[in-house]
N, C-alpha and C positions, 0 to 999 in steps of 0.2 A: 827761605830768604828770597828766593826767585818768585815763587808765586803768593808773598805779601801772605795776609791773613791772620790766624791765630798762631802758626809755627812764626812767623818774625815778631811778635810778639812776646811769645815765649824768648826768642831768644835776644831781643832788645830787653828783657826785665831780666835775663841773666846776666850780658852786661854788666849794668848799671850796677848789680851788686860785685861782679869781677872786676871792676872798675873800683870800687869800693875796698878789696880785697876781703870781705866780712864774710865769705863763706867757703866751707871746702870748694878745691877745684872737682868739677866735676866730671869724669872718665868719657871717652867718645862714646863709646855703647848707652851713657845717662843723657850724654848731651843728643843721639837719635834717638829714642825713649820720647824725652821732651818733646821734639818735634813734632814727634807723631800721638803722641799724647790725648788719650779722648778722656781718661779717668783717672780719682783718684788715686794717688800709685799706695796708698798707705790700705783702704778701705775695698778699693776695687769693687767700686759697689756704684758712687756717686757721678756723676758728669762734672770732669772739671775744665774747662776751654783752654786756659794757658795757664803758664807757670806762675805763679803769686810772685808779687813784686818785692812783698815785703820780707821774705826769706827764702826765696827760690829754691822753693819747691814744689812738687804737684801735686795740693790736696784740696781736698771740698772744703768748704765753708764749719758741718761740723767735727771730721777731722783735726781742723786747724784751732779753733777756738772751744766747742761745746766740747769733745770727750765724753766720757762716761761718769757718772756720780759716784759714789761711793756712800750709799745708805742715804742717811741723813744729812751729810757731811755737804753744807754749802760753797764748798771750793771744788776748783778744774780739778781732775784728776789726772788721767790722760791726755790730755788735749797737750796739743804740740805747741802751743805756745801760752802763755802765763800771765800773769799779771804781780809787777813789781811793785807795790804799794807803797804809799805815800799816807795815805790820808785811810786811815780803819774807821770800824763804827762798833760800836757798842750799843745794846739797847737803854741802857738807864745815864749812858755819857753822852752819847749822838755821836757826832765825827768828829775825829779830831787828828792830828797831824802824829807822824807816828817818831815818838822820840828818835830812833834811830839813824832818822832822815834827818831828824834837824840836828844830830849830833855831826853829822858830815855830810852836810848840804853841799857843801863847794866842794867836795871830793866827788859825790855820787851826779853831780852835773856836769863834772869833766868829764867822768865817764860816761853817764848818756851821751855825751854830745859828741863823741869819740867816734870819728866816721867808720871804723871798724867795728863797731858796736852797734850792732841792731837793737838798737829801742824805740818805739813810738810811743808818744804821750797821748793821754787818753784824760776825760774826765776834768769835770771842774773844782778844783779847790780853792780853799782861801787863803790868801796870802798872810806870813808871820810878821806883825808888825814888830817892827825890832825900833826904841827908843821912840821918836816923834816920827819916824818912815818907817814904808812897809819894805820886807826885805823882795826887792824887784831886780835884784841882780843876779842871781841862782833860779832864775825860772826858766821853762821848757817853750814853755808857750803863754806869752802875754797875754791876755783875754780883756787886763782893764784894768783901772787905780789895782786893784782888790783880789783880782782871781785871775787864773791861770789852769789855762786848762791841760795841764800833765798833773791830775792826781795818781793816776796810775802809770804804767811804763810795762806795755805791751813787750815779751821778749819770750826769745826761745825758752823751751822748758826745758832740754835736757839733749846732750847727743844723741844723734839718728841715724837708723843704717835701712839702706834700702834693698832692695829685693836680694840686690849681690850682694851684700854685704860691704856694701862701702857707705861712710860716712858720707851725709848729705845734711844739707843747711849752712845755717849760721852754728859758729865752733864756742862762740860765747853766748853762757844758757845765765838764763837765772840766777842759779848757784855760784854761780862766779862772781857774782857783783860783791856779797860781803868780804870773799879771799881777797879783791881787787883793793877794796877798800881797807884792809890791812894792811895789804903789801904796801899802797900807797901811806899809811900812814909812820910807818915803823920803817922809813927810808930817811934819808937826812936833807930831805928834800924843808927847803926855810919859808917859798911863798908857794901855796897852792897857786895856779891859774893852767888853765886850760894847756895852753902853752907849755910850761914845766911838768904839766904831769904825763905829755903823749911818752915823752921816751922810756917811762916807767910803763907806761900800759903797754909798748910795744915790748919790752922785758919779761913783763907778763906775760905776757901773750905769747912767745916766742918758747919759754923756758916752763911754763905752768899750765898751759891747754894742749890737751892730747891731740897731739899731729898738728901742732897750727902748720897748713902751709906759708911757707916762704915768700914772700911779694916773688921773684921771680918766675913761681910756676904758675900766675895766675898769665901771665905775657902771652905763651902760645895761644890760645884762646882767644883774647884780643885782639892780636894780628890777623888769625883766621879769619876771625869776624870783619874785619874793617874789607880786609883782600876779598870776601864774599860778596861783602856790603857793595863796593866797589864793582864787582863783576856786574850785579843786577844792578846798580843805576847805569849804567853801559847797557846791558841789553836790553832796557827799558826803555833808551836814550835810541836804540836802534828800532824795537818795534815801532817805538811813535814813527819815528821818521820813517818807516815801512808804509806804514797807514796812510799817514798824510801823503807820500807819494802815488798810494795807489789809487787815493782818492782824487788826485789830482788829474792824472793818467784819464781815469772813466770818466771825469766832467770834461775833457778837453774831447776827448774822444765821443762823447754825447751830444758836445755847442756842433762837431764836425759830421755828426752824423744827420742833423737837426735841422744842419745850414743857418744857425743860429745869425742873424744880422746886428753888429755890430753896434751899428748906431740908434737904436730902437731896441736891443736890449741890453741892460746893461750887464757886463761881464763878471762873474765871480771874481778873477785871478787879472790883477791889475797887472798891462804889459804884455795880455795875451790877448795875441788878434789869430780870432778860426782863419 
């Protein structure tokens, strides 16, 4: 935090997700780990610079998305995070929208859109026209009349424990998204929106995901951070002003050593006469 670089980066991208509450809290021994951080902590193999924004964690590029295959078999396997599908292909169909989405379209876009809910939209699809309009209300991401580019929905794959053995990431994986969409359905909940459905996903979430933490424990954390934050714009606020002092001090002392003349040159530091 003091000396700026890739460690306040790291930890301005853990922030923003503890600010979020959308991932386990992370222990002090993870959170200096981070800091010092040159590699993947999963691979221990790759170069990773700072903590990924998008699930604060430290892994490489194929770590986090490639994984390993499995034969033939054209899906992630391994990879720590997934893809939530929208839109399939088939060879003799082409693409096409995958019933299960359009069976709870407005259920599964409250939940992506659920700030505790790490999902990123990904890919362009094509809009359902529903009667004489397209349906443009349940989209992720606008793109135009017709398409929208959340065919897919980028998300954790599965709980992760690191080196200690403490759970790290985002606490809502993949898997969760159809329980969620149960639980919301079979509630006696009368209008879906956004709005009416947070207090069921925080139900969820509180009583159905192992170890969700508490909004409370993410607090210490954030204070620390802000009081840190705070220290270095202060020491910062003090070296400048070290500088520009000393710099002033040796030009003053340079016009006087110089015998600089006043009125034929003219002076850096308005108000100062050698």
């Amino acid at each position: 935090m003091f000396n700026g670089g890739r460690s306040k980066k790291s930890l301005e991208n853990l922030l923003t997700l503890m600010l979020q509450k959308s991932i386990y809290v992370p222990e002090t021994l993870r959170v200096l780990r981070i800091i010092n951080g040159r590699v993947c902590e999963f691979c221990i193999k790759n170069r990773c610079y700072f903590l990924r924004p998008q699930f604060g964690i430290f892994a490489c590029w194929p770590c986090l998305h490639k994984g390993e295959r499995m034969g033939n078999y054209d899906e992630q396997s391994n990879a720590l995070s997934s893809r939530w599908h929208k839109v399939l292909y088939q060879p003799k169909r082409g693409f096409y929208i995958k019933q299960y989405y359009l069976a709870h379209r407005l259920i599964c876009f409250c939940i992506f859109e659920y700030i505790r809910i790490l999902a990123y939209p990904t890919g362009v699809r094509w809009l359902v026209k529903t009667g004489s309009d397209y349906q443009t209300t349940v989209v992720r991401n606008l793109d135009g009349n017709t398409t929208s580019k959340d065919a897919h929905e980028i998300m954790w794959s599965r709980l992760t424990y690191d080196s200690c053995n403490n759970l790290v990431g985002p606490y809502f994986c993949k898997s969760d998204v159809s329980r969620l969409v149960d639980y919301i359905k079979h509630s006696d909940i009368q209008v879906i929106t956004p709005h009416s459905v947070q207090p069921l996903i925080k139900q969820f979430l509180r009583h159905h995901i192992k170890l969700c933490p508490r909004s409370s424990t993410y607090q210490p954390f954030i204070d620390a951070f802000n009081r840190v934050r705070d220290m270095a714009c202060h020491r910062q606020l003090l070296q400048q002003a070290y500088v520009s002092l000393v710099i002033l001090v040796y030009f003053r002392l340079l016009c006087l050593t110089l015998s600089i003349d006043n009125n034929t040159v003219p002076c850096c530091f308005p108000g100062f006469q050698p």
